[in-house]
Structures are given as structure tokens and as C-alpha cells.
C-alpha positions as CSV (number, residue, x, y, z in Angstrom):
1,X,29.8,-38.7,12.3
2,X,31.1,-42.0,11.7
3,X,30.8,-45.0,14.6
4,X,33.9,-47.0,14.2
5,X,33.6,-49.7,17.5
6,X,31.9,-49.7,20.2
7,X,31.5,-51.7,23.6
8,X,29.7,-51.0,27.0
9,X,31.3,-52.1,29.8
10,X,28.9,-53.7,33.0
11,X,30.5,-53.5,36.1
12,X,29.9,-53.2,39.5
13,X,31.3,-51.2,42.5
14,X,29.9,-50.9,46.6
15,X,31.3,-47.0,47.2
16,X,28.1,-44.2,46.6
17,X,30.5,-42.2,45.0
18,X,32.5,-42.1,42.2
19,X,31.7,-45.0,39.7
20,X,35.4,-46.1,39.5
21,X,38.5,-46.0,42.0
22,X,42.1,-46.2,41.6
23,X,42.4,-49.7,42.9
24,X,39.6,-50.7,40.4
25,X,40.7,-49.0,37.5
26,X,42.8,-52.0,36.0
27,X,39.4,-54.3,36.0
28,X,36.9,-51.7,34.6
29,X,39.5,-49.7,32.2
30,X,40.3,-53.3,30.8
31,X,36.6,-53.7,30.1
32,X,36.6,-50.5,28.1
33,X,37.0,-49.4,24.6
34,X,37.2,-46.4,23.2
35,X,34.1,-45.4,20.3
36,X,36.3,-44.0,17.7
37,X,34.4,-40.5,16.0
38,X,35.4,-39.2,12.7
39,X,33.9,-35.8,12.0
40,X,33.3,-35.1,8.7
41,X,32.7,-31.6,7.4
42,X,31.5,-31.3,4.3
43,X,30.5,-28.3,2.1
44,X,27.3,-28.5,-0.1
45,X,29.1,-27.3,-3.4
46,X,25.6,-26.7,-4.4
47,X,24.6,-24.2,-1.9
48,X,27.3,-21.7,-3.0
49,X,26.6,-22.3,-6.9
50,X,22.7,-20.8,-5.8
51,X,24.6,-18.0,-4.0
52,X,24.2,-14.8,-6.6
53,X,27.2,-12.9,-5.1
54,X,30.1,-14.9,-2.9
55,X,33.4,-13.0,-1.6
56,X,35.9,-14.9,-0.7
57,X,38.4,-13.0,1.5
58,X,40.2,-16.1,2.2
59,X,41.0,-16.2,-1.6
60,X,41.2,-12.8,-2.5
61,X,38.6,-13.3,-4.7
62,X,35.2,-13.1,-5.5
63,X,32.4,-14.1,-7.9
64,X,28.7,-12.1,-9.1
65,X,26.8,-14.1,-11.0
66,X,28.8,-16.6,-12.0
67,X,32.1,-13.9,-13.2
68,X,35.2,-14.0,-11.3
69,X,37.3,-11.0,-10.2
70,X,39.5,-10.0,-7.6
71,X,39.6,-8.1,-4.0
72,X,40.8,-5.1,-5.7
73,X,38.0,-4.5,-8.1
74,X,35.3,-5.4,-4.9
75,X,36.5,-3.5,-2.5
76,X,37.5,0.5,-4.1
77,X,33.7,0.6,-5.7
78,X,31.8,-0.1,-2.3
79,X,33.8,2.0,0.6
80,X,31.8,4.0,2.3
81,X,32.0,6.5,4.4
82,X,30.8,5.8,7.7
83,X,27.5,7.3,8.5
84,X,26.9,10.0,11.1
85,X,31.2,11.1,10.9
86,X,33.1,13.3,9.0
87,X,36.4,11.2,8.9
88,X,36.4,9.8,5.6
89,X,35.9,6.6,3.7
90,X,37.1,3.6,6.0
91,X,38.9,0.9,4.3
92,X,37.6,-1.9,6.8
93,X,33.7,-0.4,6.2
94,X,32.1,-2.0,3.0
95,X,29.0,-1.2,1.8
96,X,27.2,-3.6,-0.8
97,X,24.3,-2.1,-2.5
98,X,21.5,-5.2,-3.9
99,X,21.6,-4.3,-7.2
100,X,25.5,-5.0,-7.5
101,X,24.9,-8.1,-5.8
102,X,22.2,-9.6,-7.9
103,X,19.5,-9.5,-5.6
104,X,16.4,-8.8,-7.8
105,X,13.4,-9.3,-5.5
106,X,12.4,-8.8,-2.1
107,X,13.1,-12.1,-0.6
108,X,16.9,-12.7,-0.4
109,X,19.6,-13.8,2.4
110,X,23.1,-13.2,3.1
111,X,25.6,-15.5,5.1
112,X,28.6,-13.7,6.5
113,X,31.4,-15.4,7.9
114,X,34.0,-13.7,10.2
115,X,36.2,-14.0,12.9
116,X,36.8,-12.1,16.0
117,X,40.6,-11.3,17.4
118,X,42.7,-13.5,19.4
119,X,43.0,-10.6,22.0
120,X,39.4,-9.0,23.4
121,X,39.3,-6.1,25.2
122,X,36.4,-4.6,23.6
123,X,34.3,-2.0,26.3
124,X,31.4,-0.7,23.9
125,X,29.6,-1.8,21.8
126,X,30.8,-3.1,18.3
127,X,29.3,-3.2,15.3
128,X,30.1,-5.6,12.1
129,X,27.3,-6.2,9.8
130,X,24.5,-4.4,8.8
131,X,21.7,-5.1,6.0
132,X,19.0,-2.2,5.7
133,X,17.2,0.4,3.8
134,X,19.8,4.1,3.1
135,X,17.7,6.2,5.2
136,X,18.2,3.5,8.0
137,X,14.5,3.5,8.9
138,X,14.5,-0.7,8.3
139,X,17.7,-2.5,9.5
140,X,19.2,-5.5,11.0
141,X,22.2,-4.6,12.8
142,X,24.7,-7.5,13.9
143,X,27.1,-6.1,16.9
144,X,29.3,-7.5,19.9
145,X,28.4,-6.1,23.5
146,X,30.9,-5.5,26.6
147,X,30.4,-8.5,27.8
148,X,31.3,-10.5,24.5
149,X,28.1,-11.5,23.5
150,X,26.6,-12.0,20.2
151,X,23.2,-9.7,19.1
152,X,21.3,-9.3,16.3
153,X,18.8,-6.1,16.7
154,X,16.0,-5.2,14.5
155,X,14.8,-2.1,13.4
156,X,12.1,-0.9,11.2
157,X,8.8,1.3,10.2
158,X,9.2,5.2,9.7
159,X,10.5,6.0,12.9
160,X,13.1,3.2,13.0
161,X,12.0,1.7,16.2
162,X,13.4,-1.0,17.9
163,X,10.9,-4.0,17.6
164,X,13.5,-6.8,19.1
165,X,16.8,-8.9,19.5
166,X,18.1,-12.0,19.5
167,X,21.6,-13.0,21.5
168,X,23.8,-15.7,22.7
169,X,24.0,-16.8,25.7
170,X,27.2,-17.3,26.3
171,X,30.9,-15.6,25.8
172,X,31.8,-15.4,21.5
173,X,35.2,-15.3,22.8
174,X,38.8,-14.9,21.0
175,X,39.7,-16.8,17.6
176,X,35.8,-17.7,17.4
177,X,35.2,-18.2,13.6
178,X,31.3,-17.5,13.7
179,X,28.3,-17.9,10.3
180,X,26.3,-15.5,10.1
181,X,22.5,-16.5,8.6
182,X,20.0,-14.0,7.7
183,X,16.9,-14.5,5.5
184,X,15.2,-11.3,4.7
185,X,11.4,-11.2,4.6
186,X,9.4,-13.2,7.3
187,X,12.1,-14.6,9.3
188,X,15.9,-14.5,10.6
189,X,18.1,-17.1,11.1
190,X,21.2,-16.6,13.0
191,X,23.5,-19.5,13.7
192,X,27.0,-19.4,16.0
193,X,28.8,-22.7,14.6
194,X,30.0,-24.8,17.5
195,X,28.7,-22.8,20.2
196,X,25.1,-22.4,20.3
197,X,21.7,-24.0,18.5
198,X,20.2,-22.0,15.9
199,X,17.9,-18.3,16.7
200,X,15.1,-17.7,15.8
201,X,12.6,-14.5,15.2
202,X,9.3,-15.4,13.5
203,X,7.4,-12.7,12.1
204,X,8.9,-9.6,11.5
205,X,8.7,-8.4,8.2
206,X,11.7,-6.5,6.0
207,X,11.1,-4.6,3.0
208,X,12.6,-2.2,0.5
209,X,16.3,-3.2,1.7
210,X,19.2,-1.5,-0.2
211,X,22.3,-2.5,0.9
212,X,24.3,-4.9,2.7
213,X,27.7,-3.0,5.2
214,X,30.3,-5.5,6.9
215,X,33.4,-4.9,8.5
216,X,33.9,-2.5,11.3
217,X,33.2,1.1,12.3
218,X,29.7,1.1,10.5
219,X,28.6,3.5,12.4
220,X,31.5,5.8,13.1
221,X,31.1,5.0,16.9
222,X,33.9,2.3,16.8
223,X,37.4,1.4,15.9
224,X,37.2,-2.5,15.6
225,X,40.1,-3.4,12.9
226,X,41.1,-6.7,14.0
227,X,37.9,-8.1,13.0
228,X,38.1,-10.5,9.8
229,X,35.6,-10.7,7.0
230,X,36.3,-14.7,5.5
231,X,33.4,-14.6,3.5
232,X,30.3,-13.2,2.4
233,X,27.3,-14.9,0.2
234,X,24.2,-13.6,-0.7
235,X,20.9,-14.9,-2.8
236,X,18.4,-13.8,-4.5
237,X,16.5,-16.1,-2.4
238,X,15.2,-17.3,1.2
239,X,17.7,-20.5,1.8
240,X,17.9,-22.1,5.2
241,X,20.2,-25.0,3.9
242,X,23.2,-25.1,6.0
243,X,26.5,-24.5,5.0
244,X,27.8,-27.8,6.7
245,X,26.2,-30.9,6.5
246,X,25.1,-32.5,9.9
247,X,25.2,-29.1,11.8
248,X,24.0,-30.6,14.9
249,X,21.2,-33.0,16.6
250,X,17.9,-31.2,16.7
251,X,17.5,-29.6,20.0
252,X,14.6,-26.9,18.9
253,X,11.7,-28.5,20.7
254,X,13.3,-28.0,24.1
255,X,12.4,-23.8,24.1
256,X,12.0,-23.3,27.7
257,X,15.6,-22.6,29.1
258,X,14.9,-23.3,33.5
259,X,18.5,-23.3,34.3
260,X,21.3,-20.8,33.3
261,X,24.5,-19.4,34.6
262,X,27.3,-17.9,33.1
263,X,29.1,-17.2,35.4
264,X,29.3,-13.1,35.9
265,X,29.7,-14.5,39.8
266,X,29.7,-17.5,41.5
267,X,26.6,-17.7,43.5
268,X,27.2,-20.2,46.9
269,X,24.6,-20.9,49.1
270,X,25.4,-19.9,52.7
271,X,25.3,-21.8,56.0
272,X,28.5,-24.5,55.6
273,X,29.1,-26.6,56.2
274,X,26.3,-28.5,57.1
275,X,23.5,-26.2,56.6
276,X,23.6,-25.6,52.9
277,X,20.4,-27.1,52.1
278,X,18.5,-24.4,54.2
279,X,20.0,-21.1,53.3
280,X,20.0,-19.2,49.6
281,X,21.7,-19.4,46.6
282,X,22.7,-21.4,43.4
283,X,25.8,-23.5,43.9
284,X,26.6,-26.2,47.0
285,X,30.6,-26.5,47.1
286,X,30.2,-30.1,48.5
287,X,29.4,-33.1,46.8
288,X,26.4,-33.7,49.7
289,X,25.9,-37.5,49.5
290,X,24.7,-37.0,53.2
291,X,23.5,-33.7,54.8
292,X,25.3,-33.7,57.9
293,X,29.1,-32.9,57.3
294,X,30.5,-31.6,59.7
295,X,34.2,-30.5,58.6
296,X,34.6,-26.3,57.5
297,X,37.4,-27.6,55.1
298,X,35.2,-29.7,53.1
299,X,35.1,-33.3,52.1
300,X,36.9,-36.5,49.9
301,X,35.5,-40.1,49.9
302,X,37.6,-43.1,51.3
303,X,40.9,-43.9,49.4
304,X,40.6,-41.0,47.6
305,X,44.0,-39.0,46.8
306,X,42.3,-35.0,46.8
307,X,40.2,-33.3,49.1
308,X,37.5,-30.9,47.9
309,X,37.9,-28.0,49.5
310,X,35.4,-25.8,50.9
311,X,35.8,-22.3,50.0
312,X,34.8,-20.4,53.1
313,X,36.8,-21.9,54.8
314,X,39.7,-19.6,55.5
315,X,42.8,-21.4,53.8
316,X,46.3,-19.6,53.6
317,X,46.8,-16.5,51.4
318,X,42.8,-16.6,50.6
319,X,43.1,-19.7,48.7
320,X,39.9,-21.1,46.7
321,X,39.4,-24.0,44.6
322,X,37.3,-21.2,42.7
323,X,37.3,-17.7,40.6
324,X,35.5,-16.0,38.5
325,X,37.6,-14.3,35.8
326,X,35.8,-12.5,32.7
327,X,32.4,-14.2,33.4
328,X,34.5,-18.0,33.3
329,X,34.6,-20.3,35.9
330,X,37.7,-21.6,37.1
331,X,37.7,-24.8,39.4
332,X,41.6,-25.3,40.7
333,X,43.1,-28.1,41.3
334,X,46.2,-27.8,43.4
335,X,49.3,-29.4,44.7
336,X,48.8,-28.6,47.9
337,X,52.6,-28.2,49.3
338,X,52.8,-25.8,46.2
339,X,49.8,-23.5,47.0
340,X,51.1,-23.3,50.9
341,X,48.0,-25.3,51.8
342,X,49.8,-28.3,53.5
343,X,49.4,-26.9,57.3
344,X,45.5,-26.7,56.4
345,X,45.3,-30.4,54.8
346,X,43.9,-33.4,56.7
347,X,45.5,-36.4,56.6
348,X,45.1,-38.7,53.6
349,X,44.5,-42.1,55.6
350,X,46.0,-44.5,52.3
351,X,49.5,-42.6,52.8
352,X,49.1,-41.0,56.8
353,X,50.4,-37.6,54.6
354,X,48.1,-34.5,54.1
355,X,46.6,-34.3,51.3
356,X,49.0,-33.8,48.3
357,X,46.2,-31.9,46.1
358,X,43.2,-29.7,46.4
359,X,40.0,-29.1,44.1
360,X,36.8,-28.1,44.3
361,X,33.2,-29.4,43.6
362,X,30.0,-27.3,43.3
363,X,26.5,-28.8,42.9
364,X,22.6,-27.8,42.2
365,X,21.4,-30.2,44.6
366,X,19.6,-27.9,47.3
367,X,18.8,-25.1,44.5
368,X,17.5,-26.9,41.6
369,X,17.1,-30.2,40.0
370,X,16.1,-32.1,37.0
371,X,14.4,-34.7,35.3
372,X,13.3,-35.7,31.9
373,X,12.4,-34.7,29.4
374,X,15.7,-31.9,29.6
375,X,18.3,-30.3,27.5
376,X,21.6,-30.8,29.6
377,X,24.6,-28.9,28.5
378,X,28.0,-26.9,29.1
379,X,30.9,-25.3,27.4
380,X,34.0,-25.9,28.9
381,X,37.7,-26.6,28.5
382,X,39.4,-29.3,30.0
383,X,43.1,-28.8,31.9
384,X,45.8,-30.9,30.4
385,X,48.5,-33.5,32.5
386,X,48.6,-36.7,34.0
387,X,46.0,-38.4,36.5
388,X,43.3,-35.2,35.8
389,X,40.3,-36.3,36.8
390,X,38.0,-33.2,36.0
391,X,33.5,-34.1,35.4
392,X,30.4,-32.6,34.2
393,X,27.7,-35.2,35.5
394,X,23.8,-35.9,37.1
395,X,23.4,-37.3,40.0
396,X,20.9,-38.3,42.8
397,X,21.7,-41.0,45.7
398,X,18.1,-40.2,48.1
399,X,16.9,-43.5,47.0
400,X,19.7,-45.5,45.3
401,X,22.5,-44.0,43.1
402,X,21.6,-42.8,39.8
403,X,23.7,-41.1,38.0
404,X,24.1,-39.6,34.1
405,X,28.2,-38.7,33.3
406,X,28.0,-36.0,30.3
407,X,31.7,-35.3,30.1
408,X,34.6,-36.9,32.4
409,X,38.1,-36.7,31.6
410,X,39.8,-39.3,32.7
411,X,42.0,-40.4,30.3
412,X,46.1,-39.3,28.9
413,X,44.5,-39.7,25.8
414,X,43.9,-36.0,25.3
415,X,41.7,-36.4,22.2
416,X,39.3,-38.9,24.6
417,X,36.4,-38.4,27.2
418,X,33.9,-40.9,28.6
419,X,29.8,-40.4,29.1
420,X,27.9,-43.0,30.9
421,X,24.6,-44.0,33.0
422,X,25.2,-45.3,36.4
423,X,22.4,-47.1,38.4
424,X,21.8,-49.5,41.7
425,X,19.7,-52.5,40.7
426,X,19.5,-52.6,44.8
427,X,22.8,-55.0,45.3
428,X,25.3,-53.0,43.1
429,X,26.0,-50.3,41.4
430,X,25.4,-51.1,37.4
431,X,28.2,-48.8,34.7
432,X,27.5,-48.5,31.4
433,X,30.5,-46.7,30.8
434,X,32.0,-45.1,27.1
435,X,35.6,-43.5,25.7
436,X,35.0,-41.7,23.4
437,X,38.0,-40.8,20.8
438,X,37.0,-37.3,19.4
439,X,40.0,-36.7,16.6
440,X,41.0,-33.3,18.3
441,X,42.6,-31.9,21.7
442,X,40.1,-31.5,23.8
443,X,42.2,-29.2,26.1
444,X,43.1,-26.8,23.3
445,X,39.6,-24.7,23.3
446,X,36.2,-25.0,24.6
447,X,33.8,-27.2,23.5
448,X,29.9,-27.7,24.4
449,X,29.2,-31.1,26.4
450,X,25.8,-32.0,26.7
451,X,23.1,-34.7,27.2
452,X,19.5,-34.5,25.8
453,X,17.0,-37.0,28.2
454,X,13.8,-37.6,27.2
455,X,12.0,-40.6,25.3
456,X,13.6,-43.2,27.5
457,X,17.0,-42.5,25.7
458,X,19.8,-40.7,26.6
459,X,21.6,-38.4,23.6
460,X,24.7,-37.3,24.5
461,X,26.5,-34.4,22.3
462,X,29.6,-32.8,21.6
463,X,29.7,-29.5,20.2
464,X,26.1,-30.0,19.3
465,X,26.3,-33.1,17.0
466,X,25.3,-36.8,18.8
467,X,28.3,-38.8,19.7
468,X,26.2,-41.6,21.2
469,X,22.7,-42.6,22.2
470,X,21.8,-45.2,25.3
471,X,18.7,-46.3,26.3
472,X,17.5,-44.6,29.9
473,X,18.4,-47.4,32.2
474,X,14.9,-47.9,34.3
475,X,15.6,-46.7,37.4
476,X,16.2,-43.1,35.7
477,X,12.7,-42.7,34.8
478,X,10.5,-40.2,36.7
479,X,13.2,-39.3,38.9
480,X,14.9,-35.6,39.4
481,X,19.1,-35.1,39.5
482,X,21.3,-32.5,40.2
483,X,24.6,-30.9,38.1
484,X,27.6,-31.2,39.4
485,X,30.8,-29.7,38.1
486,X,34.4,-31.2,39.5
487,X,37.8,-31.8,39.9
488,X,39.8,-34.4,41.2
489,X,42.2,-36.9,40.8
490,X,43.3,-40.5,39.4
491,X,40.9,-42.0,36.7
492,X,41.6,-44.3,33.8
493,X,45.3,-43.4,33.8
494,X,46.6,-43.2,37.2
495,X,48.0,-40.3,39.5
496,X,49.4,-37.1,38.8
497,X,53.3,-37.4,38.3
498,X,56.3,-35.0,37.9
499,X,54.9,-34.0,34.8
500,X,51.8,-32.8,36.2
501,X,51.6,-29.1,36.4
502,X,51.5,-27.8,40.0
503,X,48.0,-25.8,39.3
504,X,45.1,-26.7,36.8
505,X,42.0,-25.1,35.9
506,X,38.9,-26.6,34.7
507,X,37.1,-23.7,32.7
508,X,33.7,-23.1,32.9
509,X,31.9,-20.1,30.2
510,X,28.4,-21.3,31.3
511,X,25.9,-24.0,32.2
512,X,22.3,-24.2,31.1
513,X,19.0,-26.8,31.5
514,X,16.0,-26.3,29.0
515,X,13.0,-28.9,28.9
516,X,10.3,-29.5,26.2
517,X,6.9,-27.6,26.8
């Protein structure tokens, strides 16, 4: 990535709350300018030059030791016919044997990039690569479970028995364009671009391999044609090199994952409203700066222009500022005389009118908190329209307000977001506050947010690669903060308008916290 301009903005502000409100925007958004990324993705021409077979179904074409040919004369010799069914050779089934892919030794890797359909509805399990001995007694076999996620399983010694497997954490989703990495010897690598660090499985052994199957229906227990082969590269060689240049910041010492949820339900403590920190469960849906609210409905800050709305409450037509839909998270934000919640709303004291919108906040702070050194991070996508206000942030206010801002969208820019530190120096509050331009719609797919905290810096990260890096401001050190994931309203550029829409979504696929041993 390539830092363009950069300024941090100090500021100060008397609410325990929010770092910035509407009437201050025009002061602080003044004192802010945007940190311009340009992401540059670059192939390593020399990597593919080592490769001893490449195929190119992009192109059509592909290349074996350094001579071209086409699709055609790949694909007819290496059909197979599934194993374990009687229906014939499948055309989206391709078996590579070594020895036509100039693999020579017993140390070699493959890379296999593909693409999974727009449109999932996959209930069993699918299979789409394969790399193994003919009798099947030693393989590594690549599939997609129910529940979307991404596993490598390994298989080996005479009795072919199971000896591990290593998988996401977190939905591959449709569209996904994925890479594939597997050396074959003493280690494998497996690597979801964009989505998740690198795996890793130390110390299994593979010998004697014959072949190398992609596509779908391997196995004859699947029909799986909408999956897409792009490429497929193998050497006569162990290679770790990446395929991209700067893949990502290097994440691997934090192995101890303390934190994860992705979201199969949404797990709310009981006892609202203002006994949430002594009942059960994962998630507060109150922001909590004090522990003795008192209103079922929920809660909003002075001035503010949305209320965050308590779900158990019982709002009209079994409202929520929350669902759970195919293991995502969905925090609304509402207009409120749209969603029939008016008659329910308090009264907004800036305009003596309920409340003209609705969201929801949920929070770790009686469940589980966190301090440095930690691995921070979640993959979400933003809502688009005017005055959105929707965060992914730290926070702690027992003894002074301290508070780390991984992701906020504040901004019409849609291609923007803004990280910062927040801290009281015990007369104000202190922002160091960023925008950062990105290049690309945030709003148009996911994308991983995250913060590493430790060393006395703070790394923040999009996608995986480092966007910026602050020093921890002093008042951050030793001390333990809570997630909080929100909507709301106003921000850098102003209230919602006519172009608004009526109902947004902030998506949430999962949220997880790993330290350093």
C-alpha cells in the first residue's frame, strides 16, 4: 500500500459518548483529512515461470513445461470417472496424474484457484479438489460444508484414517474467488485471499502421491456444477512464495483465538434492562456507560437523533433492531414512522417529535473483555445512504473514556472509513481521529476490519493488509475494553435525507479476539 497524506486531528469533546456530535461535526470534520490508500496487486511473474504445469481456465489455455496448448487438448486426456459411481466420465471432474504434470520427486505443491457460485444453497457436503495416492489410502481432500465453510481434511497410512483438518472460521460465501496452497511433504498451507490469515498443519507427512482431481463430483456424492476452476499451478517443488505481493500484515504470533462468534444465533444476556451485568450470555444490547438504566425500550445519549432500541422489549409486529439470517448478523436501522414503531418511540428532546429512526447496539462488556497484546477483527458490510452512522469499536469509560475505533462509517464518501484512539487526559476527551480513502465501495461486499494492539502501537487493517499504525496513547496501556458493534445516525456528513432508504442493515458474518501466548 501506498500512503499518499496524512493528518491527525486533536480535538476535544465533554459528552462520555460518541467522540463527535452533529453540532460539532463542522469543527472536527474541518480538522480532518482523508489518508489516501492505493492498493497495488502485483503478480510475481517469477513465481509462475517455476510453476512446471499452469492451467489457465481464464485463457483457455495452458502450459507444461514451458509448451503451450489449449483447453481442448487438457481437458479430453484427464476425465475421469468419478470414483465409487457407475455414471460415467464427468466433464466438470479432472483428474491430473504427476507424471503429466512434471512433478518428478516427492516434494511438490499445487495452487488451485476457483470460485464459488453467486447463488449457495449447498446442504451436503461438497467436494472440489483432491491430491492423493489411486487406491485413496493417502489424500488431502478440499470440500465445502452445510454451513459454507471452508475444510481441508487429511488422510493417510493403509487404512486411510483420518489424522486431521483445518477450516475457516467464517462463511466462504457467494462470488468468493479463493487460492488454494498446498505443499506436499511436511507441511500444508492453505490460504482464503481476503478473508482469513494463512493455516497451518505442521508435521504430517505425504508420500507416494499420484494424482491431482479438481472440479466437482469427485466423489460421485455431489452435483456441484457452478463451481469455477480459474487456475491451477503445480511444482516440482515445496514453494510458500505468495502469489500476491504484500498478502497481509503478519498476524501468526497471535495463535490463541479467546473470542469468537459467528453468528449461528445471537446470544443476549438476560435480565434488562438494568440487570444485564448479572445474568448469562454473550451480547449486552445497550451501550452500558452506566449500570442502572432503567427504560425496557433502550437508550440514546443527549442530542442524539436515533434511539437504540432494546430488543425485548415488545415493539409492534415483533420488531428488532436484530436477526440472524444464514449465520449473519443484521443490526437494522429504521425509520421509525415506516416500521410502525412511532406509538413506541420516546420523544426526541432537540425536535419534541419521537424518534424518527431506530437501531441497535450490542456490546461484550459484562461477558468478556480485552486488553493488549490482542488480535481485534471483523468481517462486515457496511449499508449505503446518507447520514449512516454504523461502528465496530473498543471501549471502556470505568475510569476515564478510552476508546479504540476499528471501523466507523461516517462518511458519503462510500469508498472512506475512519479508525482512531480516543482518551481523557482527565479535563477532556483527546481524538486522534483518521479517513481513510480505500479506492473501492466499501458497501458492495464484505471486508475484514481489524486492529492488532500490542507493543504500545496500534495496527489497524483492512482486509488483512495495514492501512495505518498509531502509537497506544498512554492511558491504553494495561487496561481491558469491550466490542461494541452499532448503528446510528449523523456523522461526518449530516442526517439521513429523502434519499435515505427507509431500512438498513449493517451485516455482521463474525467477530473474533486472539492474543499472543
Amino acid at each position: 500500500m501506498k500512503y499518499i497524506l496524512l493528518i491527525i486531528c486533536i480535538a476535544s469533546c465533554s459528552q462520555d459518548v460518541f467522540p463527535v456530535y452533529p453540532e460539532e461535526e463542522k469543527v472536527v470534520a474541518e480538522g480532518i483529512l482523508p489518508l489516501y490508500l492505493e492498493e497495488k496487486r502485483v503478480f510475481k511473474e517469477n513465481v509462475q515461470e517455476q510453476a512446471s504445469f499452469v492451467a489457465d481456465f481464464d485463457s483457455g489455455t495452458f502450459m507444461l513445461n514451458g509448451k503451450s496448448g489449449t483447453k481442448a487438448s487438457l481437458v479430453d486426456p484427464y476425465r475421469i470417472q468419478p470414483k465409487g459411481t457407475n455414471e460415467g466420465v464427468k466433464d466438470n471432474a479432472l483428474l491430473f496424474p504427476l507424471n503429466a504434470l512434471g512433478v518428478t520427486g516427492d516434494e511438490w505443491t499445487y495452487w488451485i484457484e476457483l470460485t464459488f457460485p453467486e447463488n449457495v444453497s449447498w446442504t451436503d457436503y461438497n467436494f472440489f479438489a483432491e491430491a492423493g495416492t489411486l487406491n485413496r489410502s493417502t489424500r488431502i481432500v478440499h470440500r465445502i460444508t452445510p454451513d459454507l465453510r471452508c475444510v481441508s481434511e487429511f488422510y493417510g497410512g493403509d487404512d486411510a484414517s483420518y489424522q486431521g483438518s483445518e477450516r475457516s472460521s467464517f462463511s466462504v460465501g457467494g462470488g468468493t474467488r479463493i487460492l488454494i496452497q498446498q505443499t506436499i511433504d511436511k507441511s500444508s498451507v492453505i490460504t482464503k485471499l481476503g478473508d482469513d490469515p494463512v493455516w497451518q498443519k505442521e508435521g504430517i507427512s505425504f508420500i507416494s502421491f499420484q494424482y491431482l482431481a479438481v472440479g466437482a463430483d469427485l466423489l460421485g456424492f455431489q452435483e456441484f456444477p457452478e463451481i469455477k476452476i480459474n487456475r491451477v499451478l503445480v511444482f516440482d517443488k515445496k514453494i510458500h512464495d505468495p502469489i500476491i505481493e504484500n498478502q497481509g500484515y503478519d498476524v501468526s504470533a497471535f495463535t490463541e483465538e479467546v473470542f469468537f462468534d459467528d453468528f449461528d444465533s445471537l446470544n443476549l444476556r438476560a435480565g434488562a434492562p438494568n440487570n444485564y451485568r448479572f445474568s448469562q450470555g454473550v451480547w449486552t444490547p445497550r451501550f452500558s456507560y452506566t449500570d442502572n438504566e432503567v427504560s425496557p425500550k433502550g437508550w440514546t445519549a443527549e442530542d442524539a437523533n436515533s434511539y437504540k432500541a432494546d430488543p425485548t422489549y415488545n415493539w409492534p409486529d415483533g420488531w428488532s433492531p436484530f436477526d440472524i439470517d444464514n449465520s449473519t448478523l443484521k443490526i437494522r436501522m429504521d425509520r421509525t414512522n415506516k416500521a410502525n414503531l412511532i406509538s413506541e418511540m420516546p420523544i426526541n428532546p432537540a425536535t419534541g417529535q419521537p424518534y424518527e429512526w431506530a437501531g441497535g447496539v450490542l456490546t461484550t462488556k459484562h461477558s468478556n473483555t480485552f486488553r493488549a497484546p490482542c488480535y481485534v477483527e471483523a468481517r462486515i458490510k457496511f449499508p449505503s445512504g446518507k447520514g449512516l452512522w454504523n461502528a465496530f469499536w473498543l471501549y471502556n469509560n470505568y475510569d476515564g473514556h478510552k476508546e479504540i475505533d476499528i471501523a466507523e462509517q461516517w462518511t458519503a464518501d462510500l469508498k472512506s472509513y475512519g479508525v482512531a484512539q480516543h482518551n481523557f487526559n482527565g479535563t477532556e476527551i483527546i481524538h486522534e481521529a483518521l479517513l481513510m480513502n480505500t479506492g473501492i465501495d466499501l458497501t458492495q461486499d464484505y471486508h475484514r476490519y481489524g486492529v492488532v494492539w500490542a507493543d504500545g502501537k496500534l495496527v489497524f487493517l483492512l482486509d488483512g493488509k495495514e492501512i495505518y499504525t498509531i502509537p497506544e496513547h498512554r492511558s491504553l496501556s494495561g487496561r481491558a475494553l469491550y466490542i461494541i458493534l452499532n448503528t446510528s445516525i449523523g456523522g461526518y456528513q449530516g442526517d439521513p435525507d429523502g434519499t435515505t432508504p427507509d431500512s438498513n442493515e449493517m451485516l455482521v458474518d463474525w467477530v473474533r479476539v486472539k492474543v499472543r501466548k
